[in-house]
C-alpha positions as CSV (number, residue, x, y, z in Angstrom):
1,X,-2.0,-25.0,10.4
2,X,0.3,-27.3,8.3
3,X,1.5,-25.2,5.9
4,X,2.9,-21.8,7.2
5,X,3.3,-20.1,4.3
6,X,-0.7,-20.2,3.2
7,X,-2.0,-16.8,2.2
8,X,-4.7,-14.7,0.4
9,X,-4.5,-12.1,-1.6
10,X,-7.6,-9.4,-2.2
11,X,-7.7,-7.1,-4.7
12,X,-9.7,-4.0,-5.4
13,X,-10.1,-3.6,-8.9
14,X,-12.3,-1.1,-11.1
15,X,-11.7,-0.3,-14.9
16,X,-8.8,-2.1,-14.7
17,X,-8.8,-3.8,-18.2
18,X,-5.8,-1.8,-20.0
19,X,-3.0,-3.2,-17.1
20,X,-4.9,-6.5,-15.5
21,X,-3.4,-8.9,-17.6
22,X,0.0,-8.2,-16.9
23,X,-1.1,-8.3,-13.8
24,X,-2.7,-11.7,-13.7
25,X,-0.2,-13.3,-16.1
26,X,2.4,-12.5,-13.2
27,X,0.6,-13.9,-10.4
28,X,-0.3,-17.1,-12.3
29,X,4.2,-17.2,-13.0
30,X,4.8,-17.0,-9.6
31,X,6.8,-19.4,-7.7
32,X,4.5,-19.9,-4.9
33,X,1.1,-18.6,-5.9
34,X,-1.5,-17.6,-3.3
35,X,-3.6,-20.3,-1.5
36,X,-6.5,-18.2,-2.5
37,X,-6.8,-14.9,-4.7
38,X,-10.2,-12.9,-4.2
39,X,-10.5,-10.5,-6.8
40,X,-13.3,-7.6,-6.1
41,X,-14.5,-5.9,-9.1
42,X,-15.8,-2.8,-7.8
43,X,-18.3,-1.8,-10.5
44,X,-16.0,-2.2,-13.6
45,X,-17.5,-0.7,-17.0
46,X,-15.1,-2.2,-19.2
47,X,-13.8,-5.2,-20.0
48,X,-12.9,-5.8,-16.7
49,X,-15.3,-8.6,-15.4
50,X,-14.6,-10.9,-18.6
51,X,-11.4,-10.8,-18.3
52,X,-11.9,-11.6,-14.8
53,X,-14.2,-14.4,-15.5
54,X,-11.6,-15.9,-18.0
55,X,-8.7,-16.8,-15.5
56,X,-11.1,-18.0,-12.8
57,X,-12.3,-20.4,-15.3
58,X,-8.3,-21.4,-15.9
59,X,-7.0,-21.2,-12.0
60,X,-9.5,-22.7,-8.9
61,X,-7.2,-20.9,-6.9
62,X,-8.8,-17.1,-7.9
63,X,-12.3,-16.3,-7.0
64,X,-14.1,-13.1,-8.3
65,X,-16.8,-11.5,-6.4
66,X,-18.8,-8.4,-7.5
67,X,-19.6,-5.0,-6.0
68,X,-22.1,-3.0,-6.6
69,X,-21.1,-0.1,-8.8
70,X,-21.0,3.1,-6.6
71,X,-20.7,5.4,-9.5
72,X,-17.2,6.2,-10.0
73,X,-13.4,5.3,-9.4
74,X,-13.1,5.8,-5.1
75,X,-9.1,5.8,-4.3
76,X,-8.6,5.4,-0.3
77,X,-11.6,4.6,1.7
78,X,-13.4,3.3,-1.9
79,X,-10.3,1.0,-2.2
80,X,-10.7,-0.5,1.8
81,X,-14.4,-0.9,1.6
82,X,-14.0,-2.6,-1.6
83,X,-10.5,-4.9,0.0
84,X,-12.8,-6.1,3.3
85,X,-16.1,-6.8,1.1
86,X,-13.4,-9.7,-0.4
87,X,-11.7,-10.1,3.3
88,X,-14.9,-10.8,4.9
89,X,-15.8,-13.8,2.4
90,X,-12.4,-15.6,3.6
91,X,-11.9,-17.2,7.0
92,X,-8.8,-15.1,7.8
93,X,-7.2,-17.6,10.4
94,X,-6.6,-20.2,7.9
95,X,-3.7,-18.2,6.7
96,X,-0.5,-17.2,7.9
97,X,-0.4,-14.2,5.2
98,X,-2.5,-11.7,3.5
99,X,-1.7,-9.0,0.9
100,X,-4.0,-6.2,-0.1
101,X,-2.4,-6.2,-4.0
102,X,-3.6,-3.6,-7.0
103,X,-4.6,-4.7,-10.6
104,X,-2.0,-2.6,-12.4
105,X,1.3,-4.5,-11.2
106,X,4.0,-6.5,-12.5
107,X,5.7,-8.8,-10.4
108,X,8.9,-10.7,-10.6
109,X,8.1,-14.4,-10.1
110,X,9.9,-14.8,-7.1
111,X,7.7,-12.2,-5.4
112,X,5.9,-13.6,-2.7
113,X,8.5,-16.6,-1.9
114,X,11.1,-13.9,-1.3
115,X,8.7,-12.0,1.0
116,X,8.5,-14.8,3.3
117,X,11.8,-16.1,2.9
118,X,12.3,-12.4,4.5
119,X,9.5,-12.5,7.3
120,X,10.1,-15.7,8.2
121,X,13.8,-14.8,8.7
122,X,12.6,-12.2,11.2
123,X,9.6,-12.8,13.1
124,X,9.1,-9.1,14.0
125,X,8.4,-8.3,10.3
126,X,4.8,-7.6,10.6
127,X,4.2,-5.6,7.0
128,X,6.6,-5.4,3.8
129,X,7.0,-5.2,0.2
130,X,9.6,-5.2,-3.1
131,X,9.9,-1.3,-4.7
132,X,7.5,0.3,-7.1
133,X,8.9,1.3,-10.2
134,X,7.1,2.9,-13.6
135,X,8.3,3.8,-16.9
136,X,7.8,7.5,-17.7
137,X,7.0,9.0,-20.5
138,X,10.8,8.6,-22.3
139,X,10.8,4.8,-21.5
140,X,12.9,5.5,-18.2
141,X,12.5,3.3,-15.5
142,X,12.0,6.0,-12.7
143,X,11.5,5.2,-8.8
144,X,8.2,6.1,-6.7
145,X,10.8,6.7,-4.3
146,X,9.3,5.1,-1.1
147,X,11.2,4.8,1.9
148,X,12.0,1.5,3.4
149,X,10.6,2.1,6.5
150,X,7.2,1.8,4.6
151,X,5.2,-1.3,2.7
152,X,4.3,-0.2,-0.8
153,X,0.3,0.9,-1.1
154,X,-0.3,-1.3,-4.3
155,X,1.4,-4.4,-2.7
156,X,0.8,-4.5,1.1
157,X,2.1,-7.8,2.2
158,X,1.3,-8.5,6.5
159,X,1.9,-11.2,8.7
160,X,-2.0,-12.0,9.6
161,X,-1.1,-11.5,13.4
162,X,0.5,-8.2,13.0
163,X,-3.0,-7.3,10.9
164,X,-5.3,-8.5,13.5
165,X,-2.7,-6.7,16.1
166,X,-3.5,-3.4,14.5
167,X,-6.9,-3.4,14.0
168,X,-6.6,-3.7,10.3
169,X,-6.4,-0.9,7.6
170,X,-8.7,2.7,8.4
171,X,-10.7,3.5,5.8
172,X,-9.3,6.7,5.0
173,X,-6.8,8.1,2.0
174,X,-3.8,7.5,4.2
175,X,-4.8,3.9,5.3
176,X,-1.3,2.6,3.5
177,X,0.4,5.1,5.1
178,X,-0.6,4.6,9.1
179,X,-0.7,1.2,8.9
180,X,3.0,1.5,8.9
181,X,3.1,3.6,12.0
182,X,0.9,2.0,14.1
183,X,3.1,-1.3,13.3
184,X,6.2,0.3,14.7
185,X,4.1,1.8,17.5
186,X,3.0,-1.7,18.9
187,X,6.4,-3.1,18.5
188,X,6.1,-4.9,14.4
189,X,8.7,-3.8,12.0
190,X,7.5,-1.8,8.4
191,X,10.1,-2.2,6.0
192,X,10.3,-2.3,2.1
193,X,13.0,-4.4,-0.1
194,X,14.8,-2.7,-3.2
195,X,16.4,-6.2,-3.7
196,X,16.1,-6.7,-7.9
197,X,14.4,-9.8,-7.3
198,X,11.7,-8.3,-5.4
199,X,11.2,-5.4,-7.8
200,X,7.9,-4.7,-9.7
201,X,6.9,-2.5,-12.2
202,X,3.5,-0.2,-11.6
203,X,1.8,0.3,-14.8
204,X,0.0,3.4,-13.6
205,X,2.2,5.7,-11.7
206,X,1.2,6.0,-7.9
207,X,-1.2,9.1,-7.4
208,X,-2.3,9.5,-10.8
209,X,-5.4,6.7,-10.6
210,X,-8.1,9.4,-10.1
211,X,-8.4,13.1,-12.6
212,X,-4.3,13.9,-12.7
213,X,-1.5,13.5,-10.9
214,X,-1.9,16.6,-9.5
215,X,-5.2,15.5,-7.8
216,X,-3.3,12.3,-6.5
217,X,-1.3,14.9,-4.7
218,X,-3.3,17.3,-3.4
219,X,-5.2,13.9,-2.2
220,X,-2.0,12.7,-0.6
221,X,-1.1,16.5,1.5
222,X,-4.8,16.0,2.8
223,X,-3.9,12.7,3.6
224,X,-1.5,13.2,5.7
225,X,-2.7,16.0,7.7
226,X,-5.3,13.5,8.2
227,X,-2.8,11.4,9.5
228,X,-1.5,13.6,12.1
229,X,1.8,14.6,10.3
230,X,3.8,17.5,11.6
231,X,3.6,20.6,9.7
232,X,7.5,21.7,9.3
233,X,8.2,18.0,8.3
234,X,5.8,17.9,6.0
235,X,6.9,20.9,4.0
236,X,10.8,19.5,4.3
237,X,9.2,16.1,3.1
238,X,7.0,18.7,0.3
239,X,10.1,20.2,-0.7
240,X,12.1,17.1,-1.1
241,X,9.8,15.7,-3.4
242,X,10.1,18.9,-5.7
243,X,13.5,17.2,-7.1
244,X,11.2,14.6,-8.7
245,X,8.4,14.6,-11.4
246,X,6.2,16.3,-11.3
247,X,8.8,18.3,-9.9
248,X,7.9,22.2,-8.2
249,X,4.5,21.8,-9.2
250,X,3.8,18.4,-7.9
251,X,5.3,19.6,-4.5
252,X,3.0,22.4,-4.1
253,X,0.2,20.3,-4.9
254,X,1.1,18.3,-1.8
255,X,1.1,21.3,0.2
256,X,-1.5,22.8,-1.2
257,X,-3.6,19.5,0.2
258,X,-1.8,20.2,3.5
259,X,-2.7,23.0,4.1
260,X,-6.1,23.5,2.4
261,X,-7.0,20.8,5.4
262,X,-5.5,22.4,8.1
263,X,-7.7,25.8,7.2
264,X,-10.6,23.8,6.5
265,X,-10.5,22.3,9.9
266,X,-10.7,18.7,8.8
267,X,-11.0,15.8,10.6
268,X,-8.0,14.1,12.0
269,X,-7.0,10.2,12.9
270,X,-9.6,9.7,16.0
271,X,-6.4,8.2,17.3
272,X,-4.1,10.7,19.3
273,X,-2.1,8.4,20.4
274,X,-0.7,7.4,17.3
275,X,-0.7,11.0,16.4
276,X,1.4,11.7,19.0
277,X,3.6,9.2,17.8
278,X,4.0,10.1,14.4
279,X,5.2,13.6,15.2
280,X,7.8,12.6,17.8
281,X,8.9,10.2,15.2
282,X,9.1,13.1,12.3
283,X,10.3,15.6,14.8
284,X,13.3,13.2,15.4
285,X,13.4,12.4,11.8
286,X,14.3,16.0,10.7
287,X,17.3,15.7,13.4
288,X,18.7,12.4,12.8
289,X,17.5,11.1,9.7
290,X,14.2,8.4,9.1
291,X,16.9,5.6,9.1
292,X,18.3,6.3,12.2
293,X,14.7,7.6,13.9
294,X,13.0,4.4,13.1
295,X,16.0,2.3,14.2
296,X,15.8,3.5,17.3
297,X,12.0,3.0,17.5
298,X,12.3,-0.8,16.4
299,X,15.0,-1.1,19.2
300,X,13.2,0.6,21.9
301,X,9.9,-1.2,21.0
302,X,11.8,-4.4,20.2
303,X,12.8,-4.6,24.3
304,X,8.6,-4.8,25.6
């Protein structure tokens, strides 16, 4: 390969007209701008596909494929089925890079250059991102508050061999989330960068894409009992979350999910391995700390 810093983007899209051009208008600023951007428009209704069609006229480097329209907005496995219908169109070994990236983003120019600057400064880096911000409804510029031992959802930036390593992303609500684990259980590093330059802004607040933001969460407990998580640290995680908005409410909507699973008898992960290793890790979290936990899981796996 002759240039190691080729990559592809993919994005999902659907409805996405009120936030894509920001979106777009960012990508085309960037310093080093993807070797190829697929954009999937998953059964748009609005004004979604003209857009699309008017910066694939202006850039050779974005190509826009359709989807059928399934109906109606499909967050997790709707998202992933819509991210490899534009992954399997591209010839994934002719990159060094791929990033699964939403339609409702702002990104500083320097976005992907710093990324790389980063991973290729440490080879073990297998998945990462900047930090999500929104503005609320007072014109604050409030956190999502992810932790850095995870890549952001909306902007999931991998090293292709750490992808290929992991099997790629499950099709399920909390794809974004085990991907993360599942690098640190094969030995990668998952981290996310609140460095200013790296930075973006999400024009529609995480959780809140599908009904309410009370839905997004609800959505997210189910998620991760799906996941595997450990019940005592999800309520400590549940309860943590109460000091932000939505504040008590939006906490007991996560449990609510939680635990509506876990009487339902839902389906979990069909992998118990990793299961197994999410809990240890949690378990050890509520003793130690996540920063300390996961540093001693990068340095344990970091000697294989």
């Amino acid at each position: 390969m002759s240039d190691p810093r080729t990559f592809v983007v993919i994005s999902p899209c659907r409805n996405e007209a009120d936030f894509m051009r920001r979106t777009l208008d960012s990508m085309v600023a960037q310093t080093e701008r993807p070797t190829l951007w697929v954009i999937v428009n998953d059964g748009s209704t609005d004004a979604t596909g003209d857009i699309l069609v008017e910066y694939a006229a202006e850039h050779d480097w974005i190509r826009v494929l359709d989807k059928p329209d399934r109906g109606h907005r499909a967050v997790g496995p709707g998202v992933i089925e819509a991210f490899y219908f534009g992954l399997d169109t591209v010839a994934l070994s002719d990159f060094t890079y791929l990033c699964k990236l939403d339609l409702d983003l702002d990104l500083p120019a320097g976005y992907f250059a710093g990324l790389m600057d980063r991973m290729e400064a440490d080879p073990r880096v297998g998945t990462c991102s900047g930090k999500a911000y929104f503005i609320d409804a007072a014109g604050r510029r409030v956190s999502e508050k992810i932790g850095d031992e995870m890549s952001v959802g909306a902007s999931k930036f991998f090293r292709r061999a750490c992808f290929e390593d992991i099997g790629g992303f499950v099709r399920e609500v909390m794809w974004d989330g085990i991907d993360c684990h599942k690098v640190r259980q094969l030995g990668w590093i998952a981290v996310s960068w609140n460095d200013e330059e790296l930075q973006f802004e999400h024009l529609r607040p995480m959780g809140s894409s599908q009904v309410s933001i009370y839905t997004g969460r609800r959505r997210h407990g189910a998620g991760q009992y799906f996941m595997g998580s450990d019940p005592l640290y999800f309520i400590a995680t549940a309860i943590n979350k109460m000091r932000h908005p939505p504040y008590v409410l939006g906490g007991l909507a996560t449990l609510q999910g939680f635990f509506g699973a876990m009487l339902r008898g839902d389906k979990q992960h069909d992998d118990p391995e990793l299961r197994t290793f999410i809990r240890a890790y949690q378990r050890r979290a509520l003793l130690v700390g996540k920063a300390r936990a996961v540093a001693e899981i990068e340095a344990k796996y970091g000697q294989t």
